[in-house]
Structure formats: structure tokens, C-alpha cells
C-alpha positions in Angstrom: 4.8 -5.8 -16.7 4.3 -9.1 -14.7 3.9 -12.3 -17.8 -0.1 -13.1 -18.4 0.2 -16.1 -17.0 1.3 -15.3 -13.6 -1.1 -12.5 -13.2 -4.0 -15.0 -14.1 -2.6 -17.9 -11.7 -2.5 -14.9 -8.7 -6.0 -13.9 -9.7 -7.4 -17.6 -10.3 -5.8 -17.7 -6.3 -7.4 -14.6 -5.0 -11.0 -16.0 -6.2 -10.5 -19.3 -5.3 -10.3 -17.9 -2.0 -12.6 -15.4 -2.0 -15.2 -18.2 -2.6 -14.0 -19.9 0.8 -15.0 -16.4 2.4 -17.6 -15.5 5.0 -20.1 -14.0 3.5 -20.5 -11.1 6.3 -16.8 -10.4 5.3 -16.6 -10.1 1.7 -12.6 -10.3 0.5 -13.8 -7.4 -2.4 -14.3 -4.4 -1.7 -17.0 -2.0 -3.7 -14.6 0.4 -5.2 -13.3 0.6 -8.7 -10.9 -1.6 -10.1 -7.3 -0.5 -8.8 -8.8 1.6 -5.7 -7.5 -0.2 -3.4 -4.2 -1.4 -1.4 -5.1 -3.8 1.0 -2.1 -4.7 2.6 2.0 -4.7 2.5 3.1 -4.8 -1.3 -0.4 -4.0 -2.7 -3.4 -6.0 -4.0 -1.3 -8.6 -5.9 1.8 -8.8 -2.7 4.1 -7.7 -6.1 4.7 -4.1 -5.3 2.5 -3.8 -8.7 -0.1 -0.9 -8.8 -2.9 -0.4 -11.8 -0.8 0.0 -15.3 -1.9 3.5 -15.6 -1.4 4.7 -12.3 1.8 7.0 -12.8 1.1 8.0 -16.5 -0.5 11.5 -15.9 2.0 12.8 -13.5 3.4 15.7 -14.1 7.2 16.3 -14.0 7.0 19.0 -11.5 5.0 16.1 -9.4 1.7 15.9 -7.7 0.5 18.4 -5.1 0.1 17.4 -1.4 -3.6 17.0 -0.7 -3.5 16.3 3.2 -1.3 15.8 6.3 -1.9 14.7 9.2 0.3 14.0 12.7 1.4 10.9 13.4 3.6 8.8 15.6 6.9 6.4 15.4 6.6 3.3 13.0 7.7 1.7 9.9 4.6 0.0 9.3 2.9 1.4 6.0 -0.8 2.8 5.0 -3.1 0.6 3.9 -6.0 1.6 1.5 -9.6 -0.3 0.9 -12.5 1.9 -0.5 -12.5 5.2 1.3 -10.7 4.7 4.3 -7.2 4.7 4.8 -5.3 2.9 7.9 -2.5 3.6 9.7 -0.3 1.9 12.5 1.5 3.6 14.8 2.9 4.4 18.3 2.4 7.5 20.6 4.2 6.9 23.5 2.8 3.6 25.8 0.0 3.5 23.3 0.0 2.0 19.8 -2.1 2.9 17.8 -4.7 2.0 14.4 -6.3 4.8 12.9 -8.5 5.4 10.1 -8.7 8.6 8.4 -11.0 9.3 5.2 -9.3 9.0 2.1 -10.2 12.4 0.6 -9.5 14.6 3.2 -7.7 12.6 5.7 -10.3 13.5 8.3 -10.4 11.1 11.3 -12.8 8.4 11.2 -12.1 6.3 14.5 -8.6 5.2 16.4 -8.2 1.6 17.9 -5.5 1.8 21.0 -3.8 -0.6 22.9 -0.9 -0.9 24.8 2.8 -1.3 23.8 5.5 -2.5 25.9 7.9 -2.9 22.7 11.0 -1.2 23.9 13.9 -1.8 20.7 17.5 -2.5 22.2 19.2 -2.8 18.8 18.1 0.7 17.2 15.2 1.6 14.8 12.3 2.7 17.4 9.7 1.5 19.3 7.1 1.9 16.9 5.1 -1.1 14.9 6.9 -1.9 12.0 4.8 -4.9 10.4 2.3 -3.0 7.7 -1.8 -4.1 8.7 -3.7 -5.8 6.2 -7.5 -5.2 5.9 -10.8 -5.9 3.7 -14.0 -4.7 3.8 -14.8 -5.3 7.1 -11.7 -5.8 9.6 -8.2 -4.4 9.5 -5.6 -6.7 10.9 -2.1 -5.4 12.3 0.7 -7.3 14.4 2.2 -5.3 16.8 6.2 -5.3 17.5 5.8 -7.3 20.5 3.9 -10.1 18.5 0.3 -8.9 19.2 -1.9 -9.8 16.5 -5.2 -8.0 16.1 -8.3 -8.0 14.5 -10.8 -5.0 14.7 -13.9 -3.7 12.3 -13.2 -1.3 10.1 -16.6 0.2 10.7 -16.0 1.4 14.2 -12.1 -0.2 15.3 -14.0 -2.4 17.8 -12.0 -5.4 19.0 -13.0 -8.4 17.3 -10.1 -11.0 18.3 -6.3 -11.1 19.3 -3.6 -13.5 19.8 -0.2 -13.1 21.8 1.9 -14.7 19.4 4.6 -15.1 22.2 2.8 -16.6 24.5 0.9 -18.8 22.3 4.0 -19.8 20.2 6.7 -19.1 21.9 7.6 -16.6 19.1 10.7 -13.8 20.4 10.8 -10.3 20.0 14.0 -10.7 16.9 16.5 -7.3 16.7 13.9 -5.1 15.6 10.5 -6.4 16.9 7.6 -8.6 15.0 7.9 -7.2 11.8 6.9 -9.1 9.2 3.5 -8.4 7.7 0.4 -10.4 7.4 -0.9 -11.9 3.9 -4.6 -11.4 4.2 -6.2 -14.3 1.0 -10.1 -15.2 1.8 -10.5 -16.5 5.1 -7.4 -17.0 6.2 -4.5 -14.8 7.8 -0.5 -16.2 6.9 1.6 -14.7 9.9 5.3 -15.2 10.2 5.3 -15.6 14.0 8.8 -17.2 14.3 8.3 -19.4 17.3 9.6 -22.9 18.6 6.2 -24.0 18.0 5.3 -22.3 15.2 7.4 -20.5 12.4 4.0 -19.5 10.2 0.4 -19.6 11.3 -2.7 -19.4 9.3 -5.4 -17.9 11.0 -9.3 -17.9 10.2 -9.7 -14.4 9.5 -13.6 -14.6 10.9 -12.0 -15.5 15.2 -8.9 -15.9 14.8 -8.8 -19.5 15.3 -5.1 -21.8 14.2 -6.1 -23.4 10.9 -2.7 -24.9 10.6 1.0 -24.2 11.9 4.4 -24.8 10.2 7.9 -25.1 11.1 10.3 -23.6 13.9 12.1 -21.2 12.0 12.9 -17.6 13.2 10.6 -15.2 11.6 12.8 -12.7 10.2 11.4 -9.8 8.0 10.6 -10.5 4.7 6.4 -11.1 4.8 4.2 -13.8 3.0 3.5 -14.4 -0.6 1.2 -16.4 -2.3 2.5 -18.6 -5.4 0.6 -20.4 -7.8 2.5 -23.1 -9.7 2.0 -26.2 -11.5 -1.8 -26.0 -10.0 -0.5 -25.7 -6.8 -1.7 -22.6 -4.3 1.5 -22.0 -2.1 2.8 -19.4 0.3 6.5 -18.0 0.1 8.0 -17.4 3.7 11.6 -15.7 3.5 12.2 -16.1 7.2 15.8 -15.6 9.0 17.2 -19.1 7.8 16.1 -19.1 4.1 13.1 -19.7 2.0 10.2 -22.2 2.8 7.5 -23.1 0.7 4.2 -24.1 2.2 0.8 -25.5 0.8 -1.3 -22.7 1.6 -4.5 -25.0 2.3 -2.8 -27.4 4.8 0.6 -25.6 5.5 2.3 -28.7 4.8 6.0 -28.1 3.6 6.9 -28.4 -0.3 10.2 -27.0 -0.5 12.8 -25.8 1.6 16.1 -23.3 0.8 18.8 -22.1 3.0 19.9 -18.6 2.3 21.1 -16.5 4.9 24.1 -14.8 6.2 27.0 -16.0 8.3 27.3 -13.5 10.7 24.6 -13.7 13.9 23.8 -9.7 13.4 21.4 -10.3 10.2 18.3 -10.2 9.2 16.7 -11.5 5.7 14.0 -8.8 5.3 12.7 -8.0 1.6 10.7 -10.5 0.7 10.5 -12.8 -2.2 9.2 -11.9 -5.7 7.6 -13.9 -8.4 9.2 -14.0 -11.9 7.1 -15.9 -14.1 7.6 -19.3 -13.2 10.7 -18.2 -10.7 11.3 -17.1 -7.3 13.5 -14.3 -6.5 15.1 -13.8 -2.9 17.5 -11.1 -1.9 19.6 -10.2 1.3 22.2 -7.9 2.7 25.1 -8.7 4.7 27.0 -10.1 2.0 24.8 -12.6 1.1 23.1 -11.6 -1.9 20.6 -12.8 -4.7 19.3 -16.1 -5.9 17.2 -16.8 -8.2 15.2 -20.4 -7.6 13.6 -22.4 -10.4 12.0 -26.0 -9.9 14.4 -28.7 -10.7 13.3 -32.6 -11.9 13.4 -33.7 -8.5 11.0 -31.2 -7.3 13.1 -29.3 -5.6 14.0 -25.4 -5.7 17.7 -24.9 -7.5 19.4 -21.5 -8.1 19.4 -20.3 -11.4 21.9 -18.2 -11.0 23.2 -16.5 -7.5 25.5 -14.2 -6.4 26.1 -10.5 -4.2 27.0 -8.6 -6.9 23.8 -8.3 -8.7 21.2 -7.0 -6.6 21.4 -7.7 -2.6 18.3 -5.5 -0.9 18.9 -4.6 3.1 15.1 -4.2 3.0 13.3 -3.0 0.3 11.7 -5.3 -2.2 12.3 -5.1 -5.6 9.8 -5.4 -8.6 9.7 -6.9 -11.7 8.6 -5.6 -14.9 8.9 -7.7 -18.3 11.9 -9.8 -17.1 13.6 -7.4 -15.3 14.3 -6.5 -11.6 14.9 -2.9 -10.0 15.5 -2.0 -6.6 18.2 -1.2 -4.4 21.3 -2.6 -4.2 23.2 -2.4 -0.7 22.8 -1.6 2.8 20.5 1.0 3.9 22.8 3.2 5.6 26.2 3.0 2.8 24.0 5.0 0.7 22.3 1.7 -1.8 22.6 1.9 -5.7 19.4 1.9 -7.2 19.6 -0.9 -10.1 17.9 -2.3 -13.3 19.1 -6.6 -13.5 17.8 -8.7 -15.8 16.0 -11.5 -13.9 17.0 -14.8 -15.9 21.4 -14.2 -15.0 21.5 -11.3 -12.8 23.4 -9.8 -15.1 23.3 -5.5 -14.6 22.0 -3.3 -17.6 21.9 0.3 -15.5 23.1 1.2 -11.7 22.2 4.5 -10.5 25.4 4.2 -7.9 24.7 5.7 -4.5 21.4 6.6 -5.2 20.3 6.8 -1.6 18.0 4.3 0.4 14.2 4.2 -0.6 11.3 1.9 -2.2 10.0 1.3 -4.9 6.7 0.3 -6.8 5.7 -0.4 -10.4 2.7 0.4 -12.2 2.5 -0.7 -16.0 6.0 0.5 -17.5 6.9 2.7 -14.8 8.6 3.2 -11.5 7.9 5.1 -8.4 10.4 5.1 -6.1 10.0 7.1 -2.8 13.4 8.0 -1.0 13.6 8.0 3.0 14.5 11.6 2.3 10.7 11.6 1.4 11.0 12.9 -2.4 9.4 10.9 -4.7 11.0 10.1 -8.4 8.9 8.8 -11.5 11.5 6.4 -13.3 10.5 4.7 -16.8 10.8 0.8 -16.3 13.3 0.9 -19.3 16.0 -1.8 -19.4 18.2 0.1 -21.7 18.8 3.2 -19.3 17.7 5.1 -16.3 15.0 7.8 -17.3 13.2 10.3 -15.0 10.1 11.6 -15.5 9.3 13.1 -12.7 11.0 14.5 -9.1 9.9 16.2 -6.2 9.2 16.6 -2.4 6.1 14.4 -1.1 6.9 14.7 2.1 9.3 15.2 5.2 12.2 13.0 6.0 12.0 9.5 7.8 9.8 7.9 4.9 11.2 4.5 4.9 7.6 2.9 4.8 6.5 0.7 1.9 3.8 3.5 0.4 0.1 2.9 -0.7 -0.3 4.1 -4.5 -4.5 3.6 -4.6 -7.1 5.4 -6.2 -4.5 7.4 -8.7 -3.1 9.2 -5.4 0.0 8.6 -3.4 0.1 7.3 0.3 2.5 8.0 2.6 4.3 8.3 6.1 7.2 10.0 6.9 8.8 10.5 10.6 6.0 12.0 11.9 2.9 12.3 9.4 0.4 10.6 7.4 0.8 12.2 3.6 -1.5 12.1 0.8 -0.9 13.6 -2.7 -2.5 13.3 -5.9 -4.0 14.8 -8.7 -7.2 17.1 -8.4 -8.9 18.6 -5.6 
């Protein structure tokens, strides 16, 4: 379970901006506590869903509850209240949907045009996950599109070509990195020459402030609260930057990246109590950053042995890191590290390629194959609890666990299952 203290400086952030808010757009939704999952990496941006979420499932698994078609993407559901969204492609067209949470029932579609077309692999389809509140859902499109629209209807409220107002480029696998939604404002890695990360006023998409020229890579936003400090983590393709999040001035700055051209830093960073943990393939591994005297970020310990994600975040749980070690397609180790040395206590070797959440002191981690296994979050050994099909193959998607049901795409549907009717 993430420290006290670091869940209490993440929610002292989310209410100090909720108070900045437009009051026609409330930041909260009206559902019960745990409900939702607003946006890539879940309420908190930790991977981290309600402590009880996962406690009640049964080892033969949950049932499927609804499917519904979709098209190409890696960009994952998003949940808030009863309405669950969905970006994808169909082909000239990509597309936002909303479909009711209980019985995935179509609710309205959003569609605009794509000229993405990938040259490196992967698809044409969106791959940056939306992020929405109560009243607008929010979704970058591979060519650098950025979007607002009601959630009440999927009208058009504002959008911004982030390549023609930035001069941002396409990377090796289209814009990809998701946006942070906090309050008011919207944090978008754009990775331009005149902007490397943009905060947007949520309300008209308006430029509150822009920062650095670095490319954009694929790790996504995270807010960090240190010291009294409200800050925003930006993995991008050269390294870590730290911004202030209310004037997007730079605090800190650290190079991590590999030496070869062909790479991409895409998992992006997690926060270990006071720490910051980063992690990249292409044999350039782990770090993990604490503040120094000077002010400055210093490695605590670094190294590729330990736990070097191609693209799946990891999640930490009482001092303790798991995910996936290695690249996607070598068949990745599925790992348990301890977060202060990097030192490995359990490696499921060759585990496959997947993602993986936490809620309370347990794992979910959903393999492309799309079967879903219920780990314990147990430092001393691997245990399942659970196993079993949630849906086709092709889920490589960061899922949605909200409501106590599962969310999830795989090649070419929308899946929900879950306990109950």
C-alpha cells in the first residue's frame, strides 16, 4: 500500500485544485468513493485502485458482463460515474465513444478525422488514454490532436493541433502520451521545439504555461507533492523533468535514456514515498531518484538488471515494486524489487507481456493474451489467487478497474466483467 503520507500530499493536491475549478465543471464526480477511473493510471496516476477492489474475486475469476466492437488503438477506457469512454479508430475516422457502464449500451460517439498513418509498426489507431470529469472527456489523437468534448452529448467544445501550434512531430509510434487532467488545468506532453509540456485551461483550452523543447516520448504526466511543493513528473524521450505545476517553471532536470536512436522511454514515473522511480528498455534500465542537499535529483541506486519496463508501468505497494521486466516482445519477466536498492526478492521469468494494477495488497495483472491473473502483493513469493480469460487477444491497454468491475479492450472489443448481474 502507498505510505500515509504520500497518499495525503496527492489528495491535499487534487483539492487544492479542485478549488481552482470552474464551478460548471466540477473535478468530483457524484459516485461513490472508488467509482471512478478518470484517466491513464487511475484516480491517483499510481496504477492504485480502492484497497478492496480484488478481494471478493473468485479463483475461477469474474464473469464477462458486456462486449462490445471496437476498432484499432492502444488507448485505454476511462470510467467517471456511469459512463465509460473509449478511444479508437475505424478506418479514416477516430473515434470517442461512450457506452453505459452497466450494460455497455451506446450513449453517444464523437468522430473526427485521422490522417495518422504509423511507419514504424503498432497501428494507426490512438494510443494516448482520454482523461475526463464530470463534464468533458479529453483525448489526444496520434497525430497530436487534442480535444475537448461534453460528456453529456460528445459536442465539440475546443481543440488544439499540437503540431501546428508547437511544432510538436508525430515520434515512432504517434502522440501517445496521455493527458493529466488536476482542476482546471490539462498537462500534455506535446514534444515540440516550442513546447515539450503544455498546461491547458481545461474550461477553452487556452496555454496557461509551456515548458521546455524536449521530445515527448511515452511515459504520461504525474503530479508530485514534495517538500510543500505541487510538481508534475514528465518522463519524456531524453530523461526526467520536473516542473512547478502552477507556473511550469523547471525544478529539476535528469538525463536517462538510451544510446541507440530506435528508443522510446514510455512507462512513466512512479512515486515511492518521498522517491521517484523511472524505468526504460533498451538496455537502459531503472533509477531510482531522491533529492540531494543541493536540491537536485540523485540516483539512489540504478541499474538494468533490476526492473527495466518496455512500457508498462509498475506499482508500488509497501516499499516494493512489480511489473515487468524486459521487452515486450522477448517474452518480459514479471518481477517483485524492493524499491530502496533494486534488489530482486521473486521473478516470474518469461511471464509474458501485460499490465498491471494494485489495489490494497493485491495485484491484477492483465496479459496481452487478455487473461487476467489475481497476484497477492507478497514480497516473500509469487501467489495466485485467481486466473482466467477476460477477454480476446491484443489487450495491451492500461485497464480501468472502477466500480468493483474490470474494464477492458482487446484487439477489437470493449470488455466488461465483474461481479453480479
Amino acid at each position: 500500500m502507498i505510505p500515509r503520507s504520500a497518499r495525503l500530499g496527492l489528495l491535499l493536491l487534487v483539492v487544492a485544485f479542485a478549488a481552482t475549478a470552474s464551478p460548471a465543471m466540477p473535478v468530483v464526480t457524484s459516485g461513490p468513493a472508488g467509482a471512478d477511473w478518470p484517466q491513464f493510471l487511475g484516480p491517483g496516476r499510481d496504477g492504485q485502485a480502492p484497497p478492496t477492489a480484488l478481494d471478493a474475486v473468485p479463483s475461477e475469476g469474474w464473469p464477462q458482463r458486456w462486449k462490445r466492437p471496437v476498432g484499432e488503438g492502444f488507448s485505454g477506457p476511462v470510467v467517471v460515474g456511469d459512463r465509460v469512454y473509449l478511444f479508437h479508430r475505424t478506418g479514416d475516422r477516430e473515434i470517442l465513444d461512450c457506452f453505459s457502464v452497466s450494460d455497455g449500451k451506446p450513449r453517444w460517439t464523437h468522430s473526427m478525422p485521422a490522417t495518422y498513418s504509423a511507419q514504424f509498426g503498432g497501428g494507426d489507431g490512438p494510443s494516448a488514454t482520454p482523461a475526463a470529469d464530470a463534464g468533458r472527456v479529453f483525448a489526444l489523437g496520434a497525430s497530436g490532436t487534442l480535444r475537448a468534448v461534453s460528456s453529456a452529448d460528445g459536442k465539440l467544445l475546443w481543440e488544439v493541433d499540437c503540431v501546428r501550434a508547437f511544432g510538436a512531430e508525430t515520434g515512432f509510434f504517434g502522440f501517445g502520451s496521455s493527458p493529466l487532467l488536476l482542476g482546471d488545468r490539462l498537462i500534455v506532453q506535446v514534444g515540440g521545439p516550442q513546447a515539450g509540456v503544455v498546461a491547458f485551461a481545461a474550461a477553452d483550452g487556452r496555454v496557461l504555461w509551456k515548458a521546455g523543447t524536449d521530445e515527448a516520448g511515452y511515459g504520461s504526466p504525474v503530479p508530485w507533492v514534495r517538500s510543500g511543493s505541487r510538481d508534475v513528473l514528465c518522463f519524456n524521450r531524453a530523461g526526467l523533468l520536473v516542473l512547478d505545476l502552477d507556473s511550469g517553471r523547471e525544478r529539476d532536470r535528469f538525463p536517462w535514456r538510451a544510446r541507440m536512436h530506435a528508443s522510446v522511454n514510455a512507462a512513466s514515473p512512479v512515486v515511492v514515498g518521498g522517491a521517484v522511480f523511472i524505468t526504460a528498455s533498451y538496455a537502459t534500465g531503472a533509477a531510482l531518484l531522491k533529492a540531494s542537499d543541493d536540491g537536485g535529483l540523485k540516483p539512489a541506486w540504478s541499474g538494468d538488471e533490476s526492473l527495466s519496463a518496455h512500457f508498462a508501468t509498475p506499482v508500488a505497494v509497501g516499499g516494493f515494486l512489480y511489473g515487468f521486466h524486459g521487452r515486450q516482445e522477448s517474452g518480459p519477466d514479471f518481477r517483485c524489487v524492493e524499491a530502496s536498492g533494486g534488489k530482486v526478492r521473486w521473478s516470474q521469468d518469461r511471464a509474458g507481456s501485460g499490465s498491471v494494477l494494485a489495489a490494497g495488497k493485491r495485484l491484477l495483472l492483465l496479459m496481452e493474451s487478455g487473461e487476467a491473473r489475481i497476484l497477492e502483493a507478497d514480497p516473500a513469493k509469487a501467489v495466485e489467487v485467481a486466473r482466467f480469460q477476460a477477454s480476446g487477444s491484443g489487450a495491451r491497454a492500461l485497464p480501468a478497474l472502477a466500480g468493483g468491475r474490470l474494464f477492458l479492450r482487446d484487439r477489437s472489443h470493449l470488455v466488461c466483467v465483474g461481479p453480479g448481474r
